[in-house]
ROFI-996706 format. One record per residue (C-alpha): z, y negated, x; residue in one letter. Coordinates in steps of 0.1 Angstrom, whole numbers, plus 2048, in hexadecimal, padded with zeros to 3 digits. Example, Ala and Ser with C-alpha at 12.3 -4.5 7.8 and 13.67 -1.06 7.14 Angstrom:
84E82D87BA 84780B889S 
% end
This chain:
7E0DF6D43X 7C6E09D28X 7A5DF9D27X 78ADFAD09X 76ADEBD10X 758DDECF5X 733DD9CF1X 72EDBACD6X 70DDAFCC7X 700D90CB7X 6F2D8CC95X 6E2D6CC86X 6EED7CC62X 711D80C6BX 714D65C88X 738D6DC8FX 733D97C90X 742D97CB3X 75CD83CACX 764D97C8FX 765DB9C9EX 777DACCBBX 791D9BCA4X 791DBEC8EX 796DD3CAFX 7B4DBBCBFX 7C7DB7C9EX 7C4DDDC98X 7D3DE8CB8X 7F0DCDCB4X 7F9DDBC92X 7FCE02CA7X 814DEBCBEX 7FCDF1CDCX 801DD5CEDX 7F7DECD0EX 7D4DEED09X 7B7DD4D13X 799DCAD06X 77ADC2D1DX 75BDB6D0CX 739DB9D15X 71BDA4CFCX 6FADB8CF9X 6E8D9ECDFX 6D9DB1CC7X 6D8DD3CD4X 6B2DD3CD5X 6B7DD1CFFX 6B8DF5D09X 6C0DEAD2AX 6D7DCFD24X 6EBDE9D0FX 6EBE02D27X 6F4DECD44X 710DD9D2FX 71CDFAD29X 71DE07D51X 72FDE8D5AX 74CDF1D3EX 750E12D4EX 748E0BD76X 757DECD7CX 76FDE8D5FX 77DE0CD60X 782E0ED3AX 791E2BD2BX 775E29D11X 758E16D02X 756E09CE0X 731DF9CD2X 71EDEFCB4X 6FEE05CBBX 6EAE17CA7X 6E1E3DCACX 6C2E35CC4X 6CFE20CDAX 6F2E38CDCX 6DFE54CE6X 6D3E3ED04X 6F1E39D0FX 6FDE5CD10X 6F3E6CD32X 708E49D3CX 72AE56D2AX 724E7AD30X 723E70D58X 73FE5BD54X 752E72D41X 75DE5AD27X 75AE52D05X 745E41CEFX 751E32CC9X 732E27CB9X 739E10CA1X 718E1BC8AX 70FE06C68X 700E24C60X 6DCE17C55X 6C9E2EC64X 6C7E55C67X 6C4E68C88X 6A2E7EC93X 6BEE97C9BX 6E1E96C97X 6EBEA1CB7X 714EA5CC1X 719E96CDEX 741E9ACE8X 73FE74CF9X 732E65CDAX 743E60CBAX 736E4CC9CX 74EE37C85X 734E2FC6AX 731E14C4FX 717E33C3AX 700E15C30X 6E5E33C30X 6FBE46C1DX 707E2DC05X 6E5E29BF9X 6DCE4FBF6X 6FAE4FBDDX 6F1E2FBCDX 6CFE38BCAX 6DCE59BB6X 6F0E44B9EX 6D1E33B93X 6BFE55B89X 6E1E60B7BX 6E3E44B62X 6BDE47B56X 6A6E36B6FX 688E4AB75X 672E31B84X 67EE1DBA3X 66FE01BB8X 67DDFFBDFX 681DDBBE6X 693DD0C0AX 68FDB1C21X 677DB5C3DX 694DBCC57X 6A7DD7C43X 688DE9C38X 685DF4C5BX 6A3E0BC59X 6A3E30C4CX 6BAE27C32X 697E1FC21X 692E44C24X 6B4E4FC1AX 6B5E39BFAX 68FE46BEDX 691E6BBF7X 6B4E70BE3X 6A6E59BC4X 687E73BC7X 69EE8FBCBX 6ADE8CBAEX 691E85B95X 688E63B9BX 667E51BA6X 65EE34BBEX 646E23BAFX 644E03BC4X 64EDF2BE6X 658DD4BEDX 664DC2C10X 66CD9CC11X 664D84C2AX 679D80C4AX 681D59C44X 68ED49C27X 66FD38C22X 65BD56C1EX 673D6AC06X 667D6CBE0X 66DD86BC6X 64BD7CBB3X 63BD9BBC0X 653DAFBA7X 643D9FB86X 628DB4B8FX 637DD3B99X 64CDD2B76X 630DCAB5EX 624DEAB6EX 643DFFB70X 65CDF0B55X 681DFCB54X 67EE03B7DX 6A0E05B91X 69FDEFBABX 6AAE00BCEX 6B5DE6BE4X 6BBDE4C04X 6C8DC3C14X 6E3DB2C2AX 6F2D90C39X 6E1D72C26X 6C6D88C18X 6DBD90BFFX 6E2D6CBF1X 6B6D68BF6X 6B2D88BE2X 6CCD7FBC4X 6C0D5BBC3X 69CD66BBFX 6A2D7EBA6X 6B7D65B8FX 696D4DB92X 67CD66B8DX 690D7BB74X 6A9D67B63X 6B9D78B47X 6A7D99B49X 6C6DA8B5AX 6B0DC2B72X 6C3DE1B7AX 6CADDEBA1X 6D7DF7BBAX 6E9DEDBDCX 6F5E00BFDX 710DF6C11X 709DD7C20X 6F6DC9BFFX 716DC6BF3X 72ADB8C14X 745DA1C01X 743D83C18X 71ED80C13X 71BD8CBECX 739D6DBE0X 721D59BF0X 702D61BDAX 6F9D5ABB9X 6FDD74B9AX 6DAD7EB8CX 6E0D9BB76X 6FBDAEB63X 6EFDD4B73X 6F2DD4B93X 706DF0BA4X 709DFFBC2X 71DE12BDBX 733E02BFBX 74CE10C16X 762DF7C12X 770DDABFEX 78BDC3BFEX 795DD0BD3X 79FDF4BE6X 7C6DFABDCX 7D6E0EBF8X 7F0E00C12X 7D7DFEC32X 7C2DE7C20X 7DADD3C1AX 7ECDD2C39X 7C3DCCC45X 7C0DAFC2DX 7E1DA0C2FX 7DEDA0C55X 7C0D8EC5AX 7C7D74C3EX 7E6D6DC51X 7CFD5EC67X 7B9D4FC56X 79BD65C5DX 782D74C45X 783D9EC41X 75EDAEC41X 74FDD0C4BX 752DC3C6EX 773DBBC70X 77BDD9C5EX 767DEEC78X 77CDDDC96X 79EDE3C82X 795E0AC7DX 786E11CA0X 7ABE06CB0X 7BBE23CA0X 79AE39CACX 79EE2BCD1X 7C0E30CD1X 7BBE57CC7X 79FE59CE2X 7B8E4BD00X 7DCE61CF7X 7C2E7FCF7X 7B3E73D18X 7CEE77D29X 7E1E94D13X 7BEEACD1EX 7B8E9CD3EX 79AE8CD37X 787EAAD2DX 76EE9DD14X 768EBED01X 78FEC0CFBX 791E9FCF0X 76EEA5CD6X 77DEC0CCAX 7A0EAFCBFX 790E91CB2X 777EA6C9CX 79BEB2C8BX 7A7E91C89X 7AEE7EC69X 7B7E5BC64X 7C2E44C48X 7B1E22C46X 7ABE02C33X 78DE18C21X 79DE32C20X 7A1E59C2FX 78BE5DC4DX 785E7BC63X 763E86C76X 746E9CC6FX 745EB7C8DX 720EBEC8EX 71AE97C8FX 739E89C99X 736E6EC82X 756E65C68X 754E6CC44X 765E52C36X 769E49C10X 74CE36BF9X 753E24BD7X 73CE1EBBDX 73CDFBBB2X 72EDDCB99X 727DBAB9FX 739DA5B85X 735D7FB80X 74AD66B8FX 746D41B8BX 721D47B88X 720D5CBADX 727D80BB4X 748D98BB9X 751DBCBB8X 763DD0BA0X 76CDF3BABX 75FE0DB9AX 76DE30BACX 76CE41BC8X 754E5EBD1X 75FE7BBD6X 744E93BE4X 739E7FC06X 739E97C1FX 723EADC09X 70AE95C08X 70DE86C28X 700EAAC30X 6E6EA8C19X 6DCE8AC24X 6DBE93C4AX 6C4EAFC46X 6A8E9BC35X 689EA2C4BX 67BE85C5DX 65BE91C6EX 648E73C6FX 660E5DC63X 670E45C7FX 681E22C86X 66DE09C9DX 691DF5C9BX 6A9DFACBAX 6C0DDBCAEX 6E5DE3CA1X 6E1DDFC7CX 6E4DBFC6EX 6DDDB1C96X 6BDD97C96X 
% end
């Protein structure tokens, strides 16, 4: 029998991320009818254990014999791994939220990266709010998220195309400590400032809530990424202004028959669809690919890289196929608005993007000298 090891974290944000991605990955491969394959799972926490990771990792391959590994890791802790896969001579799906940008994007034919662009999301978003007249813009995250180069992503495109950050803010860690009474100040000093925000899991709710206390009424222009606008969390928290938009990779108001089949599925059993569950579902097809050419190119990796970087897959987000000098997926991102409902917060779909892979190039080849990550956890993972 096929086996796919899979490396699941832990997250006190999203307390049932493994289940979810396990759940996404299982219920993907039944829908393909591959009732031939296992999955073997290995916990590494939150990612943050280098060693834990790695050795969670050599157990999946050594003792478990898996055709290939599939983990929520970020970039740094991936490229750890590496001279593991590349003795092995297997491959590696990194399931990547996409937070963060890489020192060097280097293509590796045992590591592929199925993204969630939450990096990305908020270069685009962040050039939306320059678009539509903001020329002043404050960067406001909670403590945990501001550690991510998305921070640099979303400030380095607003500057790019005419904008200026006038202000920082980042939140306290606990509830306790989070309060948006810092912004009166910044505002008195730069009115008619964009908000770039960068949040996830219950910061979200903290952020909205504080900003309908503090700001009631003056309907403050906000900006999200991906995972600001995560549906499970954002129905959950209150609405606190009437422009806040944003860009996400996925959402449950996407017409197209995967999604539905993706949606339908899971209701069936009465379990909630997220970016996690969504990342499980796709990575099944992706896995699937990986083990018919396996064994079509005799396990060659560089024959297997180079058909994968050709391959193109439909998905409950939509068309996805990989970038060949990073070998990470290009998938479709939608520009949205948070509407009102019953008082707390949905999505209305605005359109889809059309230009990503463009500006995922752009993106990637932002200079970072002197600008790193001290964070090794999976995104979202604390």
């Amino acid at each position: 029998m096929n086996k796919i090891g899979f490396l699941l974290p832990r997250s006190t944000f999203y307390d049932t991320i493994g289940f979810d991605l396990f759940e996404g990955l299982k219920l993907g491969l039944q829908q393909l009818g591959r009732d031939d394959v296992k999955i073997v799972t290995e916990n590494i926490g939150f990612g943050a254990d280098k060693q834990q990771c790695y050795r969670s990792a050599e157990k999946l391959l050594l003792e478990e014999n898996v055709n290939l590994v599939i983990a929520y890791i970020g970039h740094r802790t991936a490229e750890l791994l590496r001279p593991l896969f590349l003795a092995a001579n297997k491959m590696l799906i990194v399931l990547d939220s996409g937070a963060s940008l890489a020192s060097e994007w280097p293509s590796c034919p045992n590591i592929f990266y199925l993204s969630l662009h939450n990096a990305l999301g908020a270069w685009m978003s962040a050039k939306n709010a320059t678009k539509e007249g903001y020329k002043s813009g404050g960067m406001v995250s909670g403590y945990y998220d501001g550690g991510y180069l998305h921070t640099y992503s979303i400030s380095k495109s607003f500057e790019a195309t005419g904008g200026n950050i006038n202000f920082n803010q980042v939140t306290g860690y606990k509830e306790d400590d989070f309060t948006m009474s810092p912004l009166k100040n910044h505002l008195m000093q730069y009115p008619n400032s964009a908000l770039l925000s960068l949040f996830s899991g219950d910061f979200v709710q903290w952020y909205f809530r504080e900003i309908k206390k503090e700001f009631e009424g003056e309907n403050l222009p906000i900006y999200l990424s991906p995972f600001g606008l995560e549906e499970t969390m954002l129905q959950n928290a209150v609405y606190p202004s009437n422009k806040i938009k944003g860009v996400t990779s996925w959402s449950t108001k996407i017409e197209n028959e995967k999604n539905k089949l993706f949606l339908t599925t899971l209701e069936s059993l009465g379990k909630k669809s997220n970016f996690f569950s969504l990342l499980g579902w796709e990575s099944a097809q992706l896995a699937i690919e990986i083990i018919e050419l396996s064994f079509k190119h005799s396990h060659k990796i560089i024959s297997i890289a180079n058909e994968l970087q050709l391959f193109e897959f439909e998905t409950p987000r939509g068309k996805i196929y990989f970038d060949s000098k990073t070998n990470t997926s290009i998938s479709p991102l939608y520009e949205v608005t948070v509407i009102e409902s019953n008082g707390m917060c949905e999505l209305k779909l605005d359109n889809q993007i059309q230009n990503i892979k463009e500006e995922f190039e752009k993106m990637c080849a932002l200079p970072l000298d002197n600008v790193t990550s001290a964070w090794y956890n999976s995104y979202t993972c604390i």
